[in-house]
C-alpha positions in Angstrom: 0.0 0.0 0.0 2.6 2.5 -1.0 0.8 4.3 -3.6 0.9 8.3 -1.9 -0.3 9.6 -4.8 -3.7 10.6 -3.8 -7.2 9.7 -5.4 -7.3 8.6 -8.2 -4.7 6.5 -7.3 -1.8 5.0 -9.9 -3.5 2.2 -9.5 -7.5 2.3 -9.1 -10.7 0.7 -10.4 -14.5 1.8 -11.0 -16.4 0.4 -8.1 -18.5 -2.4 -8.4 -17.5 -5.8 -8.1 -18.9 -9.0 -8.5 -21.4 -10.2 -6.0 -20.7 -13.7 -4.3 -23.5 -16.4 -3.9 -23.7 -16.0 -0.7 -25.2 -12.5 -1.2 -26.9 -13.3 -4.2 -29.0 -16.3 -2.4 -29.6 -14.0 0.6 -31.1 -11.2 -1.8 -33.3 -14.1 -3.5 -34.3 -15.1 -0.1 -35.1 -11.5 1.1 -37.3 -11.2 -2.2 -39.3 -14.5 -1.2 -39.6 -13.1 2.2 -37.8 -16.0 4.0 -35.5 -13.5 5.3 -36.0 -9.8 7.2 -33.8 -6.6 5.7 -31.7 -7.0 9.3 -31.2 -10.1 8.3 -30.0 -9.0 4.7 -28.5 -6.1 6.2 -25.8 -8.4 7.8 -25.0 -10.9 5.0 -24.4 -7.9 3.3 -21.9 -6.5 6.2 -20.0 -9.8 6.0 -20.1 -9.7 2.1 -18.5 -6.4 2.5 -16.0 -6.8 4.8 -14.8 -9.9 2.5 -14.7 -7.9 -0.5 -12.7 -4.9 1.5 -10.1 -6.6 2.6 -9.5 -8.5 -1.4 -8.7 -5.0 -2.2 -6.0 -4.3 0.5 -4.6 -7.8 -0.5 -4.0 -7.1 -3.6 -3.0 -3.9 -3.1 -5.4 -1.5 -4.0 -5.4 2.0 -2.2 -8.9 2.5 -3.1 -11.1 0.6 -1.2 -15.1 0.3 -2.4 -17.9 -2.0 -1.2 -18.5 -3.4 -4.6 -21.9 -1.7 -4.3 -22.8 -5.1 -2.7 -26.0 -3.1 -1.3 -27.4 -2.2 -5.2 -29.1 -3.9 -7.3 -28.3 -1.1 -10.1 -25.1 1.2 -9.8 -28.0 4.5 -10.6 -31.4 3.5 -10.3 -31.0 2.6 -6.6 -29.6 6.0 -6.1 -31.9 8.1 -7.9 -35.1 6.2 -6.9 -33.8 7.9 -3.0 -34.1 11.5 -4.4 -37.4 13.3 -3.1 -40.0 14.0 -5.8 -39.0 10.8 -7.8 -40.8 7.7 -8.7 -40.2 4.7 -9.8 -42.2 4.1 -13.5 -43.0 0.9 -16.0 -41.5 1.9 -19.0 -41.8 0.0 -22.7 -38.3 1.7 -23.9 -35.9 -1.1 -25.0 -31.7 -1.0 -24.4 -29.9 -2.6 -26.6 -26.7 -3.8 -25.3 -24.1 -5.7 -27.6 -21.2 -8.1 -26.9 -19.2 -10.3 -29.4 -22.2 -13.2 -29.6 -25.3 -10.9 -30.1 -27.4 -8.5 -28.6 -29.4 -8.9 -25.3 -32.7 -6.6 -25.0 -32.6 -4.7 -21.5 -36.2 -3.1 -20.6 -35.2 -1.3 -17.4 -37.6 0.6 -14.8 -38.2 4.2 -15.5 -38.7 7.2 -13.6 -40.9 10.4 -13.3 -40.2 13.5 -11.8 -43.5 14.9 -9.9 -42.1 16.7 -6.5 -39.7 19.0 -5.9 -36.8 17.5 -5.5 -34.2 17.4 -2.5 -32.1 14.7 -0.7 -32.6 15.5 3.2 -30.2 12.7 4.2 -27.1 11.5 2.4 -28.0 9.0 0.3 -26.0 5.5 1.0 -24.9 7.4 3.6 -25.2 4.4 6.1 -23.6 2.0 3.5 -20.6 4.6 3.7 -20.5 4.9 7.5 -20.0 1.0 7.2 -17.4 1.3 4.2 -15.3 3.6 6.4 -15.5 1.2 10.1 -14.3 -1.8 7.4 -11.3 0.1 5.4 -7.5 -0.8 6.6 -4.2 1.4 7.0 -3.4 2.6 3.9 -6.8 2.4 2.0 -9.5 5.4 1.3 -13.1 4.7 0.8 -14.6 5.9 -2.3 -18.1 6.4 -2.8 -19.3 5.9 -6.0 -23.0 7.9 -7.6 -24.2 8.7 -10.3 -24.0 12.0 -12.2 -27.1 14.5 -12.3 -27.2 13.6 -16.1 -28.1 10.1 -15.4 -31.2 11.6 -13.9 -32.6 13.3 -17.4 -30.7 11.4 -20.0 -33.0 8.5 -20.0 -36.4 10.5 -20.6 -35.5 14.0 -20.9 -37.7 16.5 -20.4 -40.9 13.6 -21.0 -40.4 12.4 -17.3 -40.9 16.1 -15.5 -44.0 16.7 -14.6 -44.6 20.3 -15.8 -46.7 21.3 -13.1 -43.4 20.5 -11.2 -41.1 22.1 -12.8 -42.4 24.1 -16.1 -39.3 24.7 -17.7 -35.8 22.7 -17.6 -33.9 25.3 -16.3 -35.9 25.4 -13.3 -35.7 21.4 -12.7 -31.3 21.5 -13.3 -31.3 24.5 -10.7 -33.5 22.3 -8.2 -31.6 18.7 -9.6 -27.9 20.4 -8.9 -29.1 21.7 -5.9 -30.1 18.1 -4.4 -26.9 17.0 -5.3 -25.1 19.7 -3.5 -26.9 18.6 -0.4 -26.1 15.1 -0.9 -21.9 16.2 -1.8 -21.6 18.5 1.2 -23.4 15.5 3.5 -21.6 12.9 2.8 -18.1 15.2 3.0 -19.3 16.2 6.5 -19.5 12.5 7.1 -15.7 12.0 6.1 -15.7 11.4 2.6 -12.7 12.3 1.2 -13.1 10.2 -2.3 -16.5 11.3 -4.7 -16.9 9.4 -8.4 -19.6 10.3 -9.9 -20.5 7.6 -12.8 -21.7 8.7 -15.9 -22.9 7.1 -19.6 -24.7 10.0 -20.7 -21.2 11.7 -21.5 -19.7 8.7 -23.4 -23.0 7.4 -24.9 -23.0 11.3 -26.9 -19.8 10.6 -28.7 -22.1 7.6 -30.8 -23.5 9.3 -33.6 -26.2 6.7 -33.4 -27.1 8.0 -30.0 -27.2 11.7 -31.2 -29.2 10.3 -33.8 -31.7 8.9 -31.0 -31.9 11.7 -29.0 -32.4 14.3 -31.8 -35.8 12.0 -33.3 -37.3 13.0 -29.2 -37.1 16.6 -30.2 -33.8 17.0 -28.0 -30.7 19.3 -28.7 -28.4 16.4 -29.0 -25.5 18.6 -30.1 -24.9 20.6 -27.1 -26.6 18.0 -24.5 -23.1 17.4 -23.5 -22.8 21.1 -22.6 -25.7 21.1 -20.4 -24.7 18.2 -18.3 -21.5 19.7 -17.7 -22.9 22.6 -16.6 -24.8 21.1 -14.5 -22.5 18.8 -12.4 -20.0 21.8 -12.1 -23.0 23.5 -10.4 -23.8 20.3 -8.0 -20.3 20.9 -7.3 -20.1 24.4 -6.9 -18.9 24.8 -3.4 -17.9 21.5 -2.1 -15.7 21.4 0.6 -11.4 21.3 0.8 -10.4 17.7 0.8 -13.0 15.6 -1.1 -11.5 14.5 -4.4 -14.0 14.2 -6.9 -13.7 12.0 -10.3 -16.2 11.0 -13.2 -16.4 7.5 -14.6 -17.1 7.3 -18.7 -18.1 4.4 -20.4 -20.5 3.2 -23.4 -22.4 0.6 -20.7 -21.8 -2.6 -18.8 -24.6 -5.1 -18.4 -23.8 -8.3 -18.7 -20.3 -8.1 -20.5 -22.6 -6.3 -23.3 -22.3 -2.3 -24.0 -24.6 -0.2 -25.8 -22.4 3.0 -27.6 -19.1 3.1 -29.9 -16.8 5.6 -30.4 -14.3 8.1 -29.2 -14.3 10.7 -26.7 -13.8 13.3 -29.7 -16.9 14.6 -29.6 -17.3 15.7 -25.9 -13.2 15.8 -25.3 -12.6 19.6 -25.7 -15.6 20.9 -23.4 -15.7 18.1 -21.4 -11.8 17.8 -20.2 -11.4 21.3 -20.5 -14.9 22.7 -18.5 -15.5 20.0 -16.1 -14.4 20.5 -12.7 -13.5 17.6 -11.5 -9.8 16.1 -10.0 -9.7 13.1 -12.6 -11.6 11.0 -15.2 -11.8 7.2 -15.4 -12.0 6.3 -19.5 -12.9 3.2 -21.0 -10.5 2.2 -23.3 -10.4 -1.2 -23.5 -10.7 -2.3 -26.8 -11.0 -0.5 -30.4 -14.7 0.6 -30.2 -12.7 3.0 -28.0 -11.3 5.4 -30.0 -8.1 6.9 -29.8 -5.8 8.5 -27.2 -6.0 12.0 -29.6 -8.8 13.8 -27.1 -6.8 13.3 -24.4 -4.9 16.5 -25.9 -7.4 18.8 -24.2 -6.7 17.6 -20.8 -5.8 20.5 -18.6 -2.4 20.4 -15.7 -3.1 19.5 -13.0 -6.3 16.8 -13.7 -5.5 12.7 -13.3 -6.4 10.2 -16.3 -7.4 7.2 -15.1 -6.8 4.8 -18.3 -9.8 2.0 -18.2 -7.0 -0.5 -20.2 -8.1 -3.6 -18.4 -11.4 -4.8 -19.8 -14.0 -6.3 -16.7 -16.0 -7.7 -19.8 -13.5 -10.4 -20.7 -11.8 -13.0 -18.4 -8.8 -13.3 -20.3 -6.3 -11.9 -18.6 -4.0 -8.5 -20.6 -0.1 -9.0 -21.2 1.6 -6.1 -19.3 4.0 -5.4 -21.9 0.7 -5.0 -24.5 -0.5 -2.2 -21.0 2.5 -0.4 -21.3 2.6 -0.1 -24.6 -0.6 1.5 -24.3 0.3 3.8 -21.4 3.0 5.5 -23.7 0.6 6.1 -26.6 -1.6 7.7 -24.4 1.5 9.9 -23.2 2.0 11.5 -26.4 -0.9 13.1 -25.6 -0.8 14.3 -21.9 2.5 13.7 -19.5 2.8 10.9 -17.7 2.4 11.9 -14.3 -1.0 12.7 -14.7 -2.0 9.4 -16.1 -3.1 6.3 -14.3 -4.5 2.6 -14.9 -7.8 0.6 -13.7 -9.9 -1.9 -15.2 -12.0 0.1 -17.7 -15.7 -0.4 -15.6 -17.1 -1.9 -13.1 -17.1 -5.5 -12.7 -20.6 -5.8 -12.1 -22.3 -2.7 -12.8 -25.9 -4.4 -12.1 -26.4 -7.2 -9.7 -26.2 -10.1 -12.3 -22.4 -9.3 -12.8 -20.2 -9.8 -16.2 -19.0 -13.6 -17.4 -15.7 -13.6 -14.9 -15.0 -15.6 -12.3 -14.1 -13.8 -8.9 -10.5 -15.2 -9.5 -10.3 -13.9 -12.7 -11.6 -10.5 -11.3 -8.9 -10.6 -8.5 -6.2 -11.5 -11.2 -7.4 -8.7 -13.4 -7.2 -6.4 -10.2 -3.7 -7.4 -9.4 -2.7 -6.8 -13.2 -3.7 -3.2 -12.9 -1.3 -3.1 -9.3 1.6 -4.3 -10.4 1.4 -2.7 -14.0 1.6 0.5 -12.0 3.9 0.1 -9.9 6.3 -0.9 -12.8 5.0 2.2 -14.3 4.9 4.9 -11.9 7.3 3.2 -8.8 
């Protein structure tokens, strides 16, 4: 654990990770109501604790609870903002992988209260986090991004009696959010990630294409969201490092967009005020390492070169490699390696053993430390 870098650390990863049986059964058997939530509430402690210490084993300085507590890394959070409910929705995600396609018809939501978060979300899951971390380890907490929020139904889930206009629902969105940042900072946080699709999913022409047929103003959505989380940020306190996660989805070992970060890269790198940015970049659909031009001094690129989609395990030489195309573009000392998402983004998990997660984990530590020392 010698990594004294500070977050995001030289060598990091997402935040989820795959859920063990064990948990899994004791969720089922909470859903058939053979077991109580205290019950639950204490497999999941154990589960936890487990998965905590795997991380200081194999040397991680970031230490998550694999969002062992979630069934979805968003939904579960957004569903706990006030004025939001849970909806049945007949929109279809298509998510892709190397075999096919698998059809995802997640829950929706509407927007029909004013919205606020009173109490940190998770904030009790972090409390826990923080009793279970070791010397040498810092708990992250990983949320998502206001633009999860309105990038699945736009301005067709606010009810306008609400909120009549956008602008009024971003001001009241941002300024839940700044109640849940500055709340979970006064609890101790000192490590914020902020997950986010919305961002990548925009550099897919096929998704602009999507959002412009609802009416939207695909070209500058990306704008607005950055806006947006800059002003839930607006404010937060000395000492919590903040980061945003990237990528084109993870369900499954499936995603959903393609493409570069060339679209967004010069507004997004350049306006968004956040310590450091976690980037898929795993495999060709990809993109280059070109838009990392535009990052500023003084911000951390976490480079997502390990795929969690895949079990197969990356040559470090092939990482490296990698690590000094991508320093053509911004130095070296700002840069940094982690698995390039979350292992298990939703409950069900990606097709990898826990060994092979563990290996994959311990590819990304010692690459580093090669690396950086």
């Amino acid at each position: 654990m010698s990594d004294r870098s500070g977050p995001p650390f030289r060598a990091d990863h997402v935040g989820s990770l795959l859920r063990p049986r064990s948990l899994l059964d004791a969720r089922a058997r909470h859903a058939a109501g053979e077991i109580d939530a205290a019950e639950l509430r204490g497999i999941e402690d154990d589960a936890i604790a487990d998965v905590v210490r795997m991380q200081a084993d194999v040397g991680l300085s970031t230490a998550t609870d694999g969002e062992f507590r979630r069934a979805s890394w968003h939904m579960d959070f957004i569903y706990a903002i006030n004025g939001i409910r849970k909806v049945e929705q007949n929109i279809e995600v298509h998510f892709r992988n190397a075999d096919g396609t698998i059809d995802f018809t997640p829950a929706g939501l509407r927007v029909e209260g004013p919205l606020s978060i009173d109490e940190p979300i998770f904030g009790p899951d972090l409390a826990f986090l923080q009793s279970q971390v070791q010397p040498g380890q810092t708990a992250k907490l990983t949320i998502p991004s206001p633009s999860m929020v309105h990038y699945r139904g736009g301005a067709a889930a606010i009810d306008l009696d609400v909120y009549p206009d956008e602008d009024a629902f971003w001001d009241a969105l941002s300024a839940a959010y700044r109640q849940q940042v500055q709340a979970v900072a006064a609890q101790g946080c000192s490590y914020l990630q902020l997950d986010d699709t919305s961002l990548a999913y925009l550099n897919d022409p096929a998704q602009r294409a999507e959002l412009a047929g609802q009416g939207r103003d695909a070209e500058h959505q990306h704008e607005r969201y950055i806006r947006q989380i800059n002003a839930a940020l607006a404010g937060r306190p000395e000492g919590l490092t903040v980061t945003t996660h990237m990528c084109r989805g993870n369900f499954r070992s499936s995603w959903v967009a393609e493409g570069g970060y060339d679209f967004v890269a010069e507004a997004l790198f350049g306006g968004l005020e956040v310590d450091g940015f976690f980037l898929e970049y795993d495999d060709a659909r990809s993109g280059g390492f070109e838009p990392l031009r535009f990052v500023p001094p003084g911000k951390r690129v976490v480079l997502g070169l390990v795929t969690s989609k895949r079990p197969e395990l990356e040559r470090k030489d092939d990482l490296k490699r990698r690590i000094d195309e991508a320093a053509r573009h911004v130095p070296l000392e700002q840069l940094a390696l982690s698995p390039q998402c979350g292992f298990s983004s939703t409950v069900e998990g990606n097709a990898l053993t826990r060994d092979e997660q563990v290996a994959k984990l311990a590819l990304v530590v010692e690459t580093a430390a090669e690396v950086w020392g």
